[in-house]
TORNUDREN-521569 format. One record per atom (N, C-alpha, C): residue number from 1; x, y, z. Coordinates in steps of 0.1 Angstrom, whole numbers, plus 2048, in hexadecimal, padded with zeros to 3 digits. Last residue first. Layout:
<num:NUM&c1:X&c2:Y&c3:Z>
...
***
This chain:
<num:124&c1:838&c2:80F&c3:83E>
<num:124&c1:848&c2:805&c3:840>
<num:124&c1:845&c2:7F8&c3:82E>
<num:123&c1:835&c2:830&c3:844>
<num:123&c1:82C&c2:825&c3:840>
<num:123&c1:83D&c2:819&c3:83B>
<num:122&c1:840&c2:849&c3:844>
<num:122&c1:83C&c2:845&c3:850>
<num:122&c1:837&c2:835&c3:84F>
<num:121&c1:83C&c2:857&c3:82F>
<num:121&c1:846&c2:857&c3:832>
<num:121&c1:848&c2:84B&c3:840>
<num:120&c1:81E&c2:84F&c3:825>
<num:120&c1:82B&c2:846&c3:81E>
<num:120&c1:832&c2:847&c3:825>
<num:119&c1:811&c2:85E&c3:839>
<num:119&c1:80E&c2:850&c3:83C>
<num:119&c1:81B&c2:848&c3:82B>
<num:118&c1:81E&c2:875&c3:830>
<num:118&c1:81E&c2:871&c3:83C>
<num:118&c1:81D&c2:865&c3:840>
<num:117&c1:811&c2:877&c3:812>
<num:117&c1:81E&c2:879&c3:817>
<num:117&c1:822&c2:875&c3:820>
<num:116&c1:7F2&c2:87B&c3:81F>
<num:116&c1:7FA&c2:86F&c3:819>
<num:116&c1:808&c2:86A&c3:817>
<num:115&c1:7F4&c2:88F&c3:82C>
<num:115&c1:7EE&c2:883&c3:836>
<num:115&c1:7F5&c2:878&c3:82B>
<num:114&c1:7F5&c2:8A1&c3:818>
<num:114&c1:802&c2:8A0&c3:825>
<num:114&c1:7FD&c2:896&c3:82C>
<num:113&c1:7DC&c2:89C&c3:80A>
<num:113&c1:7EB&c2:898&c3:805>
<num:113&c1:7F8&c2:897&c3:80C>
<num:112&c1:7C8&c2:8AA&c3:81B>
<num:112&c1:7CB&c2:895&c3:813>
<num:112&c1:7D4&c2:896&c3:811>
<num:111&c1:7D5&c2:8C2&c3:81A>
<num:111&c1:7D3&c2:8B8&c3:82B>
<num:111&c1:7D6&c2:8A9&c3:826>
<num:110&c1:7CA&c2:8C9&c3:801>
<num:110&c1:7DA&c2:8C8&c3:805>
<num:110&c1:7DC&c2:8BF&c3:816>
<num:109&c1:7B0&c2:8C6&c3:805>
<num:109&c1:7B7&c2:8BE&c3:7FA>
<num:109&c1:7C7&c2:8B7&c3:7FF>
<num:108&c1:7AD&c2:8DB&c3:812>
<num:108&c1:7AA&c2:8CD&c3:819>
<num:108&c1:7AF&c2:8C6&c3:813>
<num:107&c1:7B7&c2:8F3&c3:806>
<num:107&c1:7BE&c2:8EE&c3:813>
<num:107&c1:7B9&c2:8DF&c3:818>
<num:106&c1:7A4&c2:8F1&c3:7F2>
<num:106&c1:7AE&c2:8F0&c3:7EB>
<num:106&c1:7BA&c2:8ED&c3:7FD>
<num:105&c1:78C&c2:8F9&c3:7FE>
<num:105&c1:78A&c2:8EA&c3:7FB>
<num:105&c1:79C&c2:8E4&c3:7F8>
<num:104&c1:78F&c2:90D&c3:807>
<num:104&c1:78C&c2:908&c3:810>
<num:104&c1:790&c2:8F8&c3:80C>
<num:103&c1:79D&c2:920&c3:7E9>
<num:103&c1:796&c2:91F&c3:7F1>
<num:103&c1:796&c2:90F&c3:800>
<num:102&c1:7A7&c2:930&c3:7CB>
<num:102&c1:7AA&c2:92A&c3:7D3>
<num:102&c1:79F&c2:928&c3:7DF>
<num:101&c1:792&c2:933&c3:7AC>
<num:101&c1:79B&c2:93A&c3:7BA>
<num:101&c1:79E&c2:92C&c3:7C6>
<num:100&c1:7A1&c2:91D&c3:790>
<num:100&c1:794&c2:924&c3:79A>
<num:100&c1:79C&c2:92D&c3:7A4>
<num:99&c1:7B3&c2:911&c3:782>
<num:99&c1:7B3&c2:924&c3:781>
<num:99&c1:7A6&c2:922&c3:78B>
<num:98&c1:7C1&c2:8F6&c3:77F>
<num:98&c1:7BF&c2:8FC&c3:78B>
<num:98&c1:7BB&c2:90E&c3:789>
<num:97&c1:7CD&c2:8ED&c3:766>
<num:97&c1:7C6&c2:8EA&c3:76A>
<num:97&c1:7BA&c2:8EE&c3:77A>
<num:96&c1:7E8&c2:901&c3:763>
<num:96&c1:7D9&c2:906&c3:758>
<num:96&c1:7CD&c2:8FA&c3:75F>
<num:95&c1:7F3&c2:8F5&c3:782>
<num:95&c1:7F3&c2:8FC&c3:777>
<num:95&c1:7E5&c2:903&c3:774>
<num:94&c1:7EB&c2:8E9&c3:79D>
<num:94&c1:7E9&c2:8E2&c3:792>
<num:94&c1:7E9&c2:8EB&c3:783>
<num:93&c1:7E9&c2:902&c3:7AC>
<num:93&c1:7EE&c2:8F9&c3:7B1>
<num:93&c1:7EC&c2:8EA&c3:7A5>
<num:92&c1:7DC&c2:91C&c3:7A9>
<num:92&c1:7EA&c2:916&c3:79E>
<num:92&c1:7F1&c2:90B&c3:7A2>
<num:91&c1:7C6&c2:924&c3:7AF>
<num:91&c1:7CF&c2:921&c3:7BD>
<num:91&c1:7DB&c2:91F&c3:7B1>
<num:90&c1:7C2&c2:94A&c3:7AC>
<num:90&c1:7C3&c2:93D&c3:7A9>
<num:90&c1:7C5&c2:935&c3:7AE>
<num:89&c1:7BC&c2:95C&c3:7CC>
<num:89&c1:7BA&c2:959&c3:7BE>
<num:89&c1:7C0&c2:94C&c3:7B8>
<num:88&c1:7AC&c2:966&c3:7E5>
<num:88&c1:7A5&c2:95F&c3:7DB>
<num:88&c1:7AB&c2:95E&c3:7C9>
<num:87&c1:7AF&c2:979&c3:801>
<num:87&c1:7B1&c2:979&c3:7F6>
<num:87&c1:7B1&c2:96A&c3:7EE>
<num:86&c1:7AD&c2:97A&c3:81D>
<num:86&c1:7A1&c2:97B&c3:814>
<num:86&c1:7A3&c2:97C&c3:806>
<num:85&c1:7C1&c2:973&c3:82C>
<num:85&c1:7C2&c2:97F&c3:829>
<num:85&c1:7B3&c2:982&c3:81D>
<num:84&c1:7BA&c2:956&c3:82E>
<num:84&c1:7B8&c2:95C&c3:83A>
<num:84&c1:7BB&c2:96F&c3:834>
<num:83&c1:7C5&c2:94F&c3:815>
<num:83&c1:7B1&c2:94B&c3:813>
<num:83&c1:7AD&c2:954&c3:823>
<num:82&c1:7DB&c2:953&c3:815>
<num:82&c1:7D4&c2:95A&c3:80D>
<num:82&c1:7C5&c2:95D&c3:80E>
<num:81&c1:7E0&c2:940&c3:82D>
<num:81&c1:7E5&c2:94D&c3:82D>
<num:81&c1:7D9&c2:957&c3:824>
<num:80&c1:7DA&c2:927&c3:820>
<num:80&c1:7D1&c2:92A&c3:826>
<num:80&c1:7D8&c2:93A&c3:82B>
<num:79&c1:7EA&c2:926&c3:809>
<num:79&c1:7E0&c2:927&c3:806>
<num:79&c1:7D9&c2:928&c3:815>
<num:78&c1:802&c2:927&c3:81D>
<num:78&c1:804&c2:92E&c3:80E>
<num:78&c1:7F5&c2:932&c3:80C>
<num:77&c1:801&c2:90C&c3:828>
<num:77&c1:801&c2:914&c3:82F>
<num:77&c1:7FC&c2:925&c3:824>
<num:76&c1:7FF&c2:8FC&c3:80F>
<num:76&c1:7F3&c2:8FC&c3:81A>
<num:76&c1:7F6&c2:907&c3:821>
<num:75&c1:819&c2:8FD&c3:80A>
<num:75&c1:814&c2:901&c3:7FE>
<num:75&c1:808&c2:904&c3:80A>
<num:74&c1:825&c2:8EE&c3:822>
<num:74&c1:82B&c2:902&c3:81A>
<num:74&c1:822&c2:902&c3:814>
<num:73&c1:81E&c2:8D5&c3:81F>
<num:73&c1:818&c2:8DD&c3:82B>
<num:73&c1:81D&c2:8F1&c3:825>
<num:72&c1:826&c2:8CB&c3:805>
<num:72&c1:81D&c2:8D2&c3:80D>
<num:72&c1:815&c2:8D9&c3:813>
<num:71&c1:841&c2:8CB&c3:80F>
<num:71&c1:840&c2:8D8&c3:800>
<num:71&c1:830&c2:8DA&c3:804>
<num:70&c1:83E&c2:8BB&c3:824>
<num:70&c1:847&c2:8C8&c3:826>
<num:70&c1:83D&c2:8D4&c3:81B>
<num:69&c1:83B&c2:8A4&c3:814>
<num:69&c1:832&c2:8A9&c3:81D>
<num:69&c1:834&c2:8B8&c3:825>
<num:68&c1:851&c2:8A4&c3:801>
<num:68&c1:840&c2:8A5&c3:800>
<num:68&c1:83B&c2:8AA&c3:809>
<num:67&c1:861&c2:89B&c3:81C>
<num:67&c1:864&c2:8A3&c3:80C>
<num:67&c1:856&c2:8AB&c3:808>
<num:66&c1:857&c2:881&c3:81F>
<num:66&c1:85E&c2:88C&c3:826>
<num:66&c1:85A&c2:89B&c3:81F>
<num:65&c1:85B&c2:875&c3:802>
<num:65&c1:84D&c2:875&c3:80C>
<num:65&c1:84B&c2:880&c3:818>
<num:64&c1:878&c2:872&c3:806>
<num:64&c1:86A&c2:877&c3:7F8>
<num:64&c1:85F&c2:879&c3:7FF>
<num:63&c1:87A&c2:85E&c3:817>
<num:63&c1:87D&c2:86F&c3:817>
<num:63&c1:87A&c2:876&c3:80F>
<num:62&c1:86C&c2:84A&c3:810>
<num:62&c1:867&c2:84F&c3:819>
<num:62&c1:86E&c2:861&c3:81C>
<num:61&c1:879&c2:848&c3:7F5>
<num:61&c1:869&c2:848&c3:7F8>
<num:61&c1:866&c2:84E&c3:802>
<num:60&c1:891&c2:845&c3:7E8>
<num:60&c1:892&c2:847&c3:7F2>
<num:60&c1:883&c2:84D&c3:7F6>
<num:59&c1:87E&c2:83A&c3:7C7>
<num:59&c1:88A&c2:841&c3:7CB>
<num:59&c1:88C&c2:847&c3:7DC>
<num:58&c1:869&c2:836&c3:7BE>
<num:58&c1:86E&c2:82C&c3:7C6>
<num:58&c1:877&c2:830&c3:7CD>
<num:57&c1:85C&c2:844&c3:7A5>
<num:57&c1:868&c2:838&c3:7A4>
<num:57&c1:86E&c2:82E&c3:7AF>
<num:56&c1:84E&c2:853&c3:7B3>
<num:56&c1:844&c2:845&c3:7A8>
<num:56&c1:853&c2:840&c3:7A9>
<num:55&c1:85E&c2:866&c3:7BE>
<num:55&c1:854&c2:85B&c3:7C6>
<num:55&c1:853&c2:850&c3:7BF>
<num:54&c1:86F&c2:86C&c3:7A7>
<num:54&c1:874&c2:863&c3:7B5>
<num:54&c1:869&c2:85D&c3:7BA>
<num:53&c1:858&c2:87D&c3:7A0>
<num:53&c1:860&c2:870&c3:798>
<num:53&c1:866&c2:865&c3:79E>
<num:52&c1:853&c2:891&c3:7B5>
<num:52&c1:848&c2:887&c3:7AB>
<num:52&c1:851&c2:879&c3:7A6>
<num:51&c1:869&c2:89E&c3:7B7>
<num:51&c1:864&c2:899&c3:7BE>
<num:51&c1:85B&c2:88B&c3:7B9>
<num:50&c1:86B&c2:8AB&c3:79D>
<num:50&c1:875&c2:89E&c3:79F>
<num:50&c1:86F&c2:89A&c3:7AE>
<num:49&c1:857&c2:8BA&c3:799>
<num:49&c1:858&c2:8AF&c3:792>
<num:49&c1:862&c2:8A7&c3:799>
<num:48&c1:858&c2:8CA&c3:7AE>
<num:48&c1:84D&c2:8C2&c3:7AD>
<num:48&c1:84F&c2:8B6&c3:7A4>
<num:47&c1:86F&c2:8D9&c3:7A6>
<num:47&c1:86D&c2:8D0&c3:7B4>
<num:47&c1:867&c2:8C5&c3:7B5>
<num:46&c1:867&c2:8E6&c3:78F>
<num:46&c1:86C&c2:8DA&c3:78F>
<num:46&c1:870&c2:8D0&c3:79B>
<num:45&c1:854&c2:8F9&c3:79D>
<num:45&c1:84E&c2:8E7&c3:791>
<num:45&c1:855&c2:8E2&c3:78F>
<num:44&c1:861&c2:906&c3:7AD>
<num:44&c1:859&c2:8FD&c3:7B0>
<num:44&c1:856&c2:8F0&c3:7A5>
<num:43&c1:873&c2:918&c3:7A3>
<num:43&c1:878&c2:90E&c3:7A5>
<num:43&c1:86B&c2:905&c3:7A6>
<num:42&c1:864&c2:930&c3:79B>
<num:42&c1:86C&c2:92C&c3:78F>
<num:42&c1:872&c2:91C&c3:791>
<num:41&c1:859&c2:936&c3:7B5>
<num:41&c1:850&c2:931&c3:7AB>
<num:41&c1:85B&c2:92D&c3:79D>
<num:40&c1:870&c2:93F&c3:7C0>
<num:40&c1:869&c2:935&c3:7C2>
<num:40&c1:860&c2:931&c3:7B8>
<num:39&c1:876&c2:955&c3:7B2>
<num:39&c1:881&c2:94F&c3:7B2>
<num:39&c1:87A&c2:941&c3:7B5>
<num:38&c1:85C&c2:965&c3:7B7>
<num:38&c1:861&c2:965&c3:7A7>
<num:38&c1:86B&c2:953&c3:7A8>
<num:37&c1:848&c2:95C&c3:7D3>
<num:37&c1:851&c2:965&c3:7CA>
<num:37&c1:85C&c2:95C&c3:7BE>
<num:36&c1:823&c2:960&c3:7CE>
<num:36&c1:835&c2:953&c3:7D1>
<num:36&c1:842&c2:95F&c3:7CF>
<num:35&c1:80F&c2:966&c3:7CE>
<num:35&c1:816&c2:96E&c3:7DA>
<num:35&c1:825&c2:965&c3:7DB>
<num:34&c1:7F8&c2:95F&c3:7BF>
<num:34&c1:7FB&c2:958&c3:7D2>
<num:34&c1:806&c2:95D&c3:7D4>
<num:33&c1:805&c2:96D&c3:7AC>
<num:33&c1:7F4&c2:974&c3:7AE>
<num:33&c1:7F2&c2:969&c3:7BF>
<num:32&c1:819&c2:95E&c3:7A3>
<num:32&c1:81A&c2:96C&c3:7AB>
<num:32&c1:80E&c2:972&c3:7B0>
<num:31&c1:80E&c2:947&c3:79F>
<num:31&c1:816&c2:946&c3:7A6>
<num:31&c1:819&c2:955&c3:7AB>
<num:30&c1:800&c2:951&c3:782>
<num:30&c1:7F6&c2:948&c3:794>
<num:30&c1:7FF&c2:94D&c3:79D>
<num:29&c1:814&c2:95A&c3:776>
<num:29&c1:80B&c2:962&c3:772>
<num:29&c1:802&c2:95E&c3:784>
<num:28&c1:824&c2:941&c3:772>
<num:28&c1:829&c2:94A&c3:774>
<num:28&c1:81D&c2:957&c3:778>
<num:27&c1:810&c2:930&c3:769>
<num:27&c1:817&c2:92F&c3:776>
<num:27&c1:81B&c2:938&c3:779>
<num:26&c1:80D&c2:93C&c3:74F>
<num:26&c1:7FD&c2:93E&c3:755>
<num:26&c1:807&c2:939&c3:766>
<num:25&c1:823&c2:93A&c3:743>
<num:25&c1:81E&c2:947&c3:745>
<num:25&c1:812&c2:949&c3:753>
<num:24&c1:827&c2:91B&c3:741>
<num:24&c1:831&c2:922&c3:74B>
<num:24&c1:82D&c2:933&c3:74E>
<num:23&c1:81C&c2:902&c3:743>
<num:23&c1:816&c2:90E&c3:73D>
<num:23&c1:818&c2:917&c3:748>
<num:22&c1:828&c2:8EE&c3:743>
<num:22&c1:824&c2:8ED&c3:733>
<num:22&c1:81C&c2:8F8&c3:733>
<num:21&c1:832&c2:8F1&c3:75C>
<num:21&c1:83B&c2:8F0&c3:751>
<num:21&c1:834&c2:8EF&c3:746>
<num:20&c1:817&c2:8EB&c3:76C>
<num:20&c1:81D&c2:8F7&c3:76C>
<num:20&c1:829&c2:8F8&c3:761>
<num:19&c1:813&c2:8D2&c3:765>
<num:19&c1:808&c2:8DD&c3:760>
<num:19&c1:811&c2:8EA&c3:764>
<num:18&c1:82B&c2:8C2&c3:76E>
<num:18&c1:827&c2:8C3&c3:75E>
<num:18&c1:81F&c2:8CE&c3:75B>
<num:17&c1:828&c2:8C8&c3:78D>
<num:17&c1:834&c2:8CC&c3:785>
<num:17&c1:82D&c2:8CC&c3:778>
<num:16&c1:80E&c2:8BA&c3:78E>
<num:16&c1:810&c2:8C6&c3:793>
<num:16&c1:81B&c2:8CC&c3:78E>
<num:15&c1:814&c2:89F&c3:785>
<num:15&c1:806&c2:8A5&c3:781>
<num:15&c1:80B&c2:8B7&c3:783>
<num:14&c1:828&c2:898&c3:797>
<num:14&c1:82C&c2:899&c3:78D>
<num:14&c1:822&c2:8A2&c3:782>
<num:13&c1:818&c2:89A&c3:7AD>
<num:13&c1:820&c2:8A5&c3:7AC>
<num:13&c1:82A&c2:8A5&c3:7A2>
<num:12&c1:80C&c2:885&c3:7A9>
<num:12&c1:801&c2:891&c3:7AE>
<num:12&c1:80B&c2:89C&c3:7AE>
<num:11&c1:81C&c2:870&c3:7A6>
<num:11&c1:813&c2:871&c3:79F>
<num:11&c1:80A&c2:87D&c3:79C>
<num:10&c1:823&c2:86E&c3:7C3>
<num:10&c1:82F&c2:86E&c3:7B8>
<num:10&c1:826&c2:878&c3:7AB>
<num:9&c1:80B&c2:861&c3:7D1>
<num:9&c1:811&c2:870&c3:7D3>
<num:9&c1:818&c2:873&c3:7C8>
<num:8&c1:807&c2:849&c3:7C0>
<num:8&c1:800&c2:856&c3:7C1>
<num:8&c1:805&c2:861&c3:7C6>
<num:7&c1:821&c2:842&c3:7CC>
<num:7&c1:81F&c2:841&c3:7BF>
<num:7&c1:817&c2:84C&c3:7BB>
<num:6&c1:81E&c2:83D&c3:7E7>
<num:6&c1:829&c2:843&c3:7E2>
<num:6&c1:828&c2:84A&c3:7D2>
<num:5&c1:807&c2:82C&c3:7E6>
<num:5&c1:805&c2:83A&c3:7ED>
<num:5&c1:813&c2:840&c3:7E9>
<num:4&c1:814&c2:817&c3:7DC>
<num:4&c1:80B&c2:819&c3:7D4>
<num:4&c1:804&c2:82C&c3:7DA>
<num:3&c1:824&c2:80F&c3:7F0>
<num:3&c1:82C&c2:815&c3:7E1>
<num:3&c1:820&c2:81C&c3:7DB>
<num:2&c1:816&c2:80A&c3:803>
<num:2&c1:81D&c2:818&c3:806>
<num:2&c1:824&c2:81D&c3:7FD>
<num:1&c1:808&c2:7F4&c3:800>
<num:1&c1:800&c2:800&c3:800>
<num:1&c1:809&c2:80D&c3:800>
***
């Protein structure tokens, strides 16, 4: 169960690296409108990708998993900041796939995902 939870994580931030790299204006464009700054948002998708890849491949799992759950808990924190300053805009958390405003649902999401990271890092 813990390759297969490794996998899907892997899989969710390979998803998340690819939509931001195949449409690097509209990232660039989300990522400053949540307030990333320039130098960070230029690194993230590929974080995401090679995070992503190692997972599905297997590659040191549980500190991949580590890893993940860190990027995260940052990204959750990010979005609930915004959504606590009343501000509402894209989340860009899945690229051109992701343009609604950000919201309540998009922190719960991220909770499933640090619970899953967690339960790989932590899972034997």
């Amino acid at each position: 169960m813990i390759v297969v939870g490794s996998v899907l994580l892997g899989a969710l931030f390979l998803a998340a690296g690819v939509t931001k790299v195949a449409a690097p204006l509209q990232w660039q464009a989300q990522s400053a409108d949540l307030g990333v700054p320039h130098v960070m948002a230029a690194v993230v998708p590929y974080v995401e990708l090679s995070v992503g890849a190692l997972l599905v491949a297997q590659v040191a799992r549980r500190q991949l998993a580590v890893v993940a759950a860190v990027l995260l808990v940052a990204f959750t924190v990010l979005l609930l900041v915004r959504l606590l300053q009343g501000r509402r805009p894209p989340c860009a958390c899945f690229g051109a796939l992701t343009a609604a405003p950000i919201s309540w649902t998009n922190v719960a999401r991220n909770v499933a995902f640090v619970v899953l990271a967690l339960s790989v890092a932590l899972g034997s």
